[in-house]
C-alpha atoms as a printed R data frame, in Angstrom:
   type eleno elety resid chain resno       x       y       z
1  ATOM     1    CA   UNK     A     1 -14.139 -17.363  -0.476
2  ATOM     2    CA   UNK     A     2 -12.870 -17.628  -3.855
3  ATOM     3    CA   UNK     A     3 -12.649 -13.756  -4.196
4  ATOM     4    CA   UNK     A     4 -10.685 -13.856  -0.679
5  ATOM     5    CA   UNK     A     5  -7.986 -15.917  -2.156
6  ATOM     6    CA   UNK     A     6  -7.661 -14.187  -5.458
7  ATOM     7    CA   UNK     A     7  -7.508 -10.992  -3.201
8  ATOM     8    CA   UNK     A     8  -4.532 -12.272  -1.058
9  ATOM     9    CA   UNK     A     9  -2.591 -13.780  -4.460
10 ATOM    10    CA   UNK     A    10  -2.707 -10.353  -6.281
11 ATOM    11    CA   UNK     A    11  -1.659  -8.882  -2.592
12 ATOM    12    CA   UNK     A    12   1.270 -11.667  -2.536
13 ATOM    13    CA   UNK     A    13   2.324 -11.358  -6.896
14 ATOM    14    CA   UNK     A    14   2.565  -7.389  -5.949
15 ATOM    15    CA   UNK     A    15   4.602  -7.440  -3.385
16 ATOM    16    CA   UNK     A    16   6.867 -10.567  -5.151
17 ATOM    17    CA   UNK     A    17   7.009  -7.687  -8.060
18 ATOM    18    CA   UNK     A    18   7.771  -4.670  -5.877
19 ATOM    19    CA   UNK     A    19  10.806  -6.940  -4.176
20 ATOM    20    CA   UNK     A    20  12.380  -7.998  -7.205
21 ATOM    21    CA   UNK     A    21  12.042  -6.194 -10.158
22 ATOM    22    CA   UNK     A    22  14.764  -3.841 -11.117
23 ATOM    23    CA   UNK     A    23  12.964  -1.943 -13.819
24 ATOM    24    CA   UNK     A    24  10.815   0.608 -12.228
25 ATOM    25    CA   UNK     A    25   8.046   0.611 -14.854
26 ATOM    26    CA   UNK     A    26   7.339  -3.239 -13.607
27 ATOM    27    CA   UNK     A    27   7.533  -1.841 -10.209
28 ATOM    28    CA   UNK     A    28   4.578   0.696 -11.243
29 ATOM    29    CA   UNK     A    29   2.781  -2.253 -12.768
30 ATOM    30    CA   UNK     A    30   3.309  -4.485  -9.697
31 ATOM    31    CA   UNK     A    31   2.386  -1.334  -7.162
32 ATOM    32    CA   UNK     A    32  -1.199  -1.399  -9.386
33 ATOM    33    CA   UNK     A    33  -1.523  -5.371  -8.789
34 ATOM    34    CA   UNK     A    34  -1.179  -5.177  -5.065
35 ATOM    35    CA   UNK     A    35  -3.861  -1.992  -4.939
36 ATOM    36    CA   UNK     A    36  -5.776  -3.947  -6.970
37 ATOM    37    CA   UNK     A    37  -5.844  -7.063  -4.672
38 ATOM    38    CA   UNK     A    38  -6.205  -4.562  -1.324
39 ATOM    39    CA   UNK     A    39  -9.519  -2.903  -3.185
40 ATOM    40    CA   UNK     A    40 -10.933  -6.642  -4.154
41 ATOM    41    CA   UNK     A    41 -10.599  -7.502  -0.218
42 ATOM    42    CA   UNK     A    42 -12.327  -4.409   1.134
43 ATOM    43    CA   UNK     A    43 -15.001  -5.426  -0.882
44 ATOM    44    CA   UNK     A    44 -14.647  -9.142   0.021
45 ATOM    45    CA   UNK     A    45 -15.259  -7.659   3.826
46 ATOM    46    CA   UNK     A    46 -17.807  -4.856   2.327
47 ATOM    47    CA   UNK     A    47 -19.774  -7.818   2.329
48 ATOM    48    CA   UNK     A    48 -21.667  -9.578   5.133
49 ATOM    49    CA   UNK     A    49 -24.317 -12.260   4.143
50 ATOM    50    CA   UNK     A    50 -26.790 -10.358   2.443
51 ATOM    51    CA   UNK     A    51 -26.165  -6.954   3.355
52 ATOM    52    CA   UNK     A    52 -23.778  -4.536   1.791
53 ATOM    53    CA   UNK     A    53 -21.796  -2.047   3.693
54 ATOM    54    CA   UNK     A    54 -21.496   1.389   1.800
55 ATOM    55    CA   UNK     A    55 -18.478   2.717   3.304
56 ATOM    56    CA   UNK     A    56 -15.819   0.034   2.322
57 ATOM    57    CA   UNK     A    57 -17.425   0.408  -1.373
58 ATOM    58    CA   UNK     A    58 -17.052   4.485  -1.250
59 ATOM    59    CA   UNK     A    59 -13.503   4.443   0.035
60 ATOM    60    CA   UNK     A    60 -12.688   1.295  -2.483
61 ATOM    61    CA   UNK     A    61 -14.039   3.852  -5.376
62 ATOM    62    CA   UNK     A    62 -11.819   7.033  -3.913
63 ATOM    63    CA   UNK     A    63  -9.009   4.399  -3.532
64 ATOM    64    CA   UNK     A    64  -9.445   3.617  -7.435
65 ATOM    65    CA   UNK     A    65  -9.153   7.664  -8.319
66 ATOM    66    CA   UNK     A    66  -6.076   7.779  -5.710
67 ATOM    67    CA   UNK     A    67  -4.194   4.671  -7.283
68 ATOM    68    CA   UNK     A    68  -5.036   6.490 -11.167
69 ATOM    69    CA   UNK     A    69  -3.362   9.828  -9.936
70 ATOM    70    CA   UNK     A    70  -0.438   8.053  -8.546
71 ATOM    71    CA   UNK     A    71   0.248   5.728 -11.823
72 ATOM    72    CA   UNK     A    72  -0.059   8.907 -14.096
73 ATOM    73    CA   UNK     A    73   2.171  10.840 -11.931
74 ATOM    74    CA   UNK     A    74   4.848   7.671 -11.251
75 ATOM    75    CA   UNK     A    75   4.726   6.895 -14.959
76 ATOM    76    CA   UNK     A    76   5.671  10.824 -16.152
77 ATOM    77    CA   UNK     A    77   8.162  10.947 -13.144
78 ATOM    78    CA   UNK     A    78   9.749   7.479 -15.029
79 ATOM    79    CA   UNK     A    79   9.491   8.896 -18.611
80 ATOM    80    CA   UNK     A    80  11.338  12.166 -16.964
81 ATOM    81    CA   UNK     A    81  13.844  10.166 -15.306
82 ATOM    82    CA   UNK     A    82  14.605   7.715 -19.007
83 ATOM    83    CA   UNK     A    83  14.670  11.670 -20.931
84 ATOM    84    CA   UNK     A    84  17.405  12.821 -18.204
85 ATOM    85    CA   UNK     A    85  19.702   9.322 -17.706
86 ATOM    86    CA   UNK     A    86  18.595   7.585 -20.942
87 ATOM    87    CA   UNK     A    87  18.139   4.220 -18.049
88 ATOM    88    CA   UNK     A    88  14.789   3.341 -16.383
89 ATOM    89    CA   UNK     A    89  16.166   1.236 -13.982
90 ATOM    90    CA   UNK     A    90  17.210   1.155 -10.497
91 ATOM    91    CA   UNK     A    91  20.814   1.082 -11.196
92 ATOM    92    CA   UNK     A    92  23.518  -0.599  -7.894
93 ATOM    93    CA   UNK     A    93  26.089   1.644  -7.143
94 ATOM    94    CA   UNK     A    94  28.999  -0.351  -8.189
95 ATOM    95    CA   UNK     A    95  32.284   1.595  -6.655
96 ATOM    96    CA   UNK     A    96  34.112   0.364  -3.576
97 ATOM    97    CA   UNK     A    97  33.310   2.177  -0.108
């Protein structure tokens, strides 16, 4: 139960991070908190009593490769987009309609 809860508050402190941070390198971070609570509760269902379903724990491990690729790839996109505006931040358009 305890690794259910702990699962649903990194799912909720993601999201809470995704909503309102402006700078997009917190945004990566809090994109890798809410995987990481999603991957703790497939393996909080993986398992049931005694016995251990395989399937959850092999996509939970492909899921972990998948969420690597994606950070590398968001962080270089981010470093690109700091080299090209000098701003890593989601910027409001400020003029009048």
């Amino acid at each position: 139960m305890i690794f259910a809860l702990t699962a649903c508050a990194l799912v909720a402190l993601g999201l809470y991070g995704l909503v309102t941070q402006p700078a997009l390198l917190r945004k990566i971070l809090a994109f890798n908190l809410l995987g990481g609570g999603v991957f703790l509760l497939f393996g909080v269902v993986s398992r049931r009593g005694e016995a251990v379903d395989p399937v959850p724990q092999a996509l939970v491990i492909t899921g972990l490769v998948v969420a690597f690729a994606a950070t590398a790839l968001a962080l270089v996109l981010v470093l690109r987009l700091f080299q090209i505006t000098g701003a890593a931040t989601i910027a409001e358009d400020k003029t009048p309609p």
